[in-house]
N, C-alpha and C positions, 0 to 999 in steps of 0.2 A: 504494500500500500504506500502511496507515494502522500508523502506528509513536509509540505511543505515547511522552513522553519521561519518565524516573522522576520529575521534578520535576513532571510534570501531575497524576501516578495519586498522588505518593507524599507532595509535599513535605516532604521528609523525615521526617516521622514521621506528616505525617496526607495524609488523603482526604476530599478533598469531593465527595459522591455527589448531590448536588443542585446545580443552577445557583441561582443567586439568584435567588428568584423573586417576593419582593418586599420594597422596604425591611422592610417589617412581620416579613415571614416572608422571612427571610435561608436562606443558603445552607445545609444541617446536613451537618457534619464529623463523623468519626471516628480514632481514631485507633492504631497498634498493627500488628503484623508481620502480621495475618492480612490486613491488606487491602492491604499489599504483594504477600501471596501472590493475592489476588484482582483486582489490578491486571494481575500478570503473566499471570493465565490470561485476562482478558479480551483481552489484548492477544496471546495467542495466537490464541486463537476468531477476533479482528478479521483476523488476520494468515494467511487459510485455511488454520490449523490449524498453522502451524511458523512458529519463528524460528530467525535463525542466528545462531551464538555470537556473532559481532560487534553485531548488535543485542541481543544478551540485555546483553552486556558495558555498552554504549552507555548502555541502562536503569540499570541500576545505576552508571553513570558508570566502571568500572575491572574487571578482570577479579578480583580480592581479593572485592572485595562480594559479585559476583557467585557466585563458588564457594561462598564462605563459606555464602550463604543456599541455597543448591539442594541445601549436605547434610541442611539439614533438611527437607526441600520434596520428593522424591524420591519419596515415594506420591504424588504429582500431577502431577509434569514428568519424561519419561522422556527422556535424551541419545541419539541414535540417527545413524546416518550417512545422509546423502540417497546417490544414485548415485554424485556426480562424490567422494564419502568424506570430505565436509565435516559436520562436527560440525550435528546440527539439534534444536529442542526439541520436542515433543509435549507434549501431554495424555496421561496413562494415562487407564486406565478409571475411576477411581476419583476426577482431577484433570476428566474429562470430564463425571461425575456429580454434582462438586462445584459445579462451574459454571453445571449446570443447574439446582442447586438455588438458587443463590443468586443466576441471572437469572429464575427462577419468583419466588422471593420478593422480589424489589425491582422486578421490571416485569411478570411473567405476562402478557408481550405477546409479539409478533413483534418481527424488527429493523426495521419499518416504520413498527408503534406504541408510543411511548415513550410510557409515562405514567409522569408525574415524580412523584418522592421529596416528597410535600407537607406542612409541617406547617396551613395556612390555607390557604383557598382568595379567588383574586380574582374578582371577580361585581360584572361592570359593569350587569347587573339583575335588581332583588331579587323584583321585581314578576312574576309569571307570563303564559309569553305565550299571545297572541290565538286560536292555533288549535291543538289536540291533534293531535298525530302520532306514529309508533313510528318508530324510528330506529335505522339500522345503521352501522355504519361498517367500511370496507373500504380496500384498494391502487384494486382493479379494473383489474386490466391486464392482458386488457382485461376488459369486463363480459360473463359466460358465462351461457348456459341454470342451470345451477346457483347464480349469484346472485339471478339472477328467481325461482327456485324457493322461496329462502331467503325473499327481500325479499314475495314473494307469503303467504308460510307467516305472516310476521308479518302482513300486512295482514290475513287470515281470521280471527286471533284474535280482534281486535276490532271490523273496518271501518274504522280509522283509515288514512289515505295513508301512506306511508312517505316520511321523509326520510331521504335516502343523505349520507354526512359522508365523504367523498374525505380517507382522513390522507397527505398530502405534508409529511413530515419535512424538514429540513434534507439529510441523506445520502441519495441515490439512487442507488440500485444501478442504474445505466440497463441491464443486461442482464434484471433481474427486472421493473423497472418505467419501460418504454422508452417508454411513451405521456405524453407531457404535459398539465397542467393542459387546456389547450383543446381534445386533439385529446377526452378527457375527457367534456367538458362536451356533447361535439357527439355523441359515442356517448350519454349519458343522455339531450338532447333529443328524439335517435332514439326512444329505448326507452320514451320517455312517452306517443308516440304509438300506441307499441301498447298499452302497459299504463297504464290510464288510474289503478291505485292510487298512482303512482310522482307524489309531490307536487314537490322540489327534491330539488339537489343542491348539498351546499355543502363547501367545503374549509375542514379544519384542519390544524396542526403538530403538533398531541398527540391522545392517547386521553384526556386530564386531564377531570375531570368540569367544572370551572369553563370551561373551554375550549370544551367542548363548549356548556353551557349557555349560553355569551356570544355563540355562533356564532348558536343556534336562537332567541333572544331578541329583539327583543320578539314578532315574528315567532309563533314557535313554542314549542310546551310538548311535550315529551317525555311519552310514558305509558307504554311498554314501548320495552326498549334491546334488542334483539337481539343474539345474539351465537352465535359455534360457542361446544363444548364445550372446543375449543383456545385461548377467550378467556374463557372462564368465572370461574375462578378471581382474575383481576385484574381483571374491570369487576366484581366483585358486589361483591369491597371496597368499590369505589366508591361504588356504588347503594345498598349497605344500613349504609355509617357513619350511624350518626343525625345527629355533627355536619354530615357534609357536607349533608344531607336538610334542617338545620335552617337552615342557613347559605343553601342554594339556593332557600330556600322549593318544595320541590316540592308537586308534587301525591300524595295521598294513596297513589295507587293507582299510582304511579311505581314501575317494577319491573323484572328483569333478563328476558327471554324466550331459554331454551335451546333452540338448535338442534343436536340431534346432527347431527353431520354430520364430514366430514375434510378435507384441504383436496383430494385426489382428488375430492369432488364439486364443487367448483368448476373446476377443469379448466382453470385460467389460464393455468396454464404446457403446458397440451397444444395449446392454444390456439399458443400463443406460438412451439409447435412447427412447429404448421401451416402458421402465418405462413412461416417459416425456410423450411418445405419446398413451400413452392407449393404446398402442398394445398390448395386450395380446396372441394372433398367434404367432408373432415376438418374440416374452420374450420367451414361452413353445419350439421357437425352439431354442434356445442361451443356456438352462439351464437343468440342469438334471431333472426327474420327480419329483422327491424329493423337489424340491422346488418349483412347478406349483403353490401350496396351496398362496405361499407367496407372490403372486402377488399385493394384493393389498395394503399389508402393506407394502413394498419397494416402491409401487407409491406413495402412500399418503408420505412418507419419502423424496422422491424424489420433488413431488409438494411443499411440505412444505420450502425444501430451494428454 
């Protein structure tokens, strides 16, 4: 369980919401009671969904703080009793909607893709690379009929191949995304054999534009970024800042490609079901033929955590 300490979220009076991310462009701070209040709701959300008075106390280092701050705070953290009649904190409705506005506005990603607080970007090349590709990025775990769908949808728009960007973060949820790096690579080898649009696959740590661009370089020039509608809002930032456009030297026609879609059509986690329950029927309809073979090694993967 991930338990935040006050001195990480708060250092007493500030918060730094960015890692350092380079001498040039240092870490950006803020500072002031509202992002203590936003520390503690992140540290709820991390903490699935309650803490107990002992760690609320713990945070604020004394039980005095602690109270003192939660009488003002009380439209966003409701006190409630778990079963065994132990004091627990919640989110109200109102501390639940607050949260999700202001993890929309600083990351409009999933907890998988973290794209960082940036004020400059790094760009190890300036130069544009050698071959045009459209480019998605995903978990994939594992890769389903509704990803091919997707990754195919982009390819039609233009006839470019598509390259696949694997984001493996730092924190993994091994119950969400139980397949590793290599088991990974071996399901895309698979799928290129059938679908011959399907160019690489390459892994990053972030959704960060420069990140990406340094992944695909010299290699590769991006010209459409695909994306669902559930990633929309945070890669267009990206795509249409002019500075970052002018900074990356893109190409002209460098653009965001929307996919409606939900994450129901991707079906990963039904998938991951299937695994769990020895369906194998269920799995061969979730997934391309390409990967029917690997049925029992993603189960036993699966059983194993």
């Amino acid at each position: 369980m991930n338990i935040y300490t006050f001195d990480e979220f708060v250092n007493e009076s500030m918060v730094t919401y960015k890692r350092k991310y380079t001498d040039k462009y240092p870490a950006l701070s803020t500072y002031g009671n509202l992002n203590k209040r936003n520390a503690i709701l992140k540290t709820i959300v991390d903490n699935n969904g309650t803490l107990t008075e002992e760690e609320i106390d713990n945070f604020f280092g004394n039980k005095h703080n602690s109270s003192r701050w939660f009488k003002h705070n009380k439209k966003y953290i409701s006190i409630e009793e778990d079963k065994d009649g132990n004091k627990v904190y919640k989110l109200t409705k109102h501390g639940q909607r607050l949260f999700n506005t202001l993890n929309t506005k600083k990351n409009d990603i999933s907890e998988s893709e973290e794209i960082i607080i940036q004020e400059g970007l790094s760009i190890n090349y300036k130069e544009q690379g050698q071959k045009k590709v459209n480019i998605f990025l995903g978990r994939f775990q594992p890769f389903t009929l509704g990803h091919i769908k997707v990754l195919e949808q982009i390819h039609k728009e233009n006839g470019l191949p598509v390259v696949v960007l694997l984001i493996r973060g730092k924190k993994i949820d091994k119950e969400k995304s139980p397949f590793d790096e290599d088991i990974q690579i071996v399901m895309f080898e698979a799928l290129q054999k059938e679908y011959s649009f399907l160019e690489a696959i390459i892994t990053i740590p972030t959704a960060a534009i420069d990140v990406i661009f340094n992944a695909l370089r010299p290699t590769y020039e991006p010209v459409l970024w695909g994306f669902g509608t559930d990633r929309k809002a945070g890669y267009k930032k990206q795509i249409e800042n002019p500075k970052y456009r002018q900074e990356l030297n893109v190409l002209d026609d460098f653009n965001g490609y929307e996919i409606e879609r939900s994450d129901e059509d991707i079906s990963a986690s039904k998938v991951r079901q299937a695994l769990l329950l020895d369906d194998e029927n269920l799995y061969k309809s979730l997934v391309p033929k390409s990967l029917y073979p690997q049925f029992s090694v993603l189960k036993n993967i699966i059983n194993a955590i």
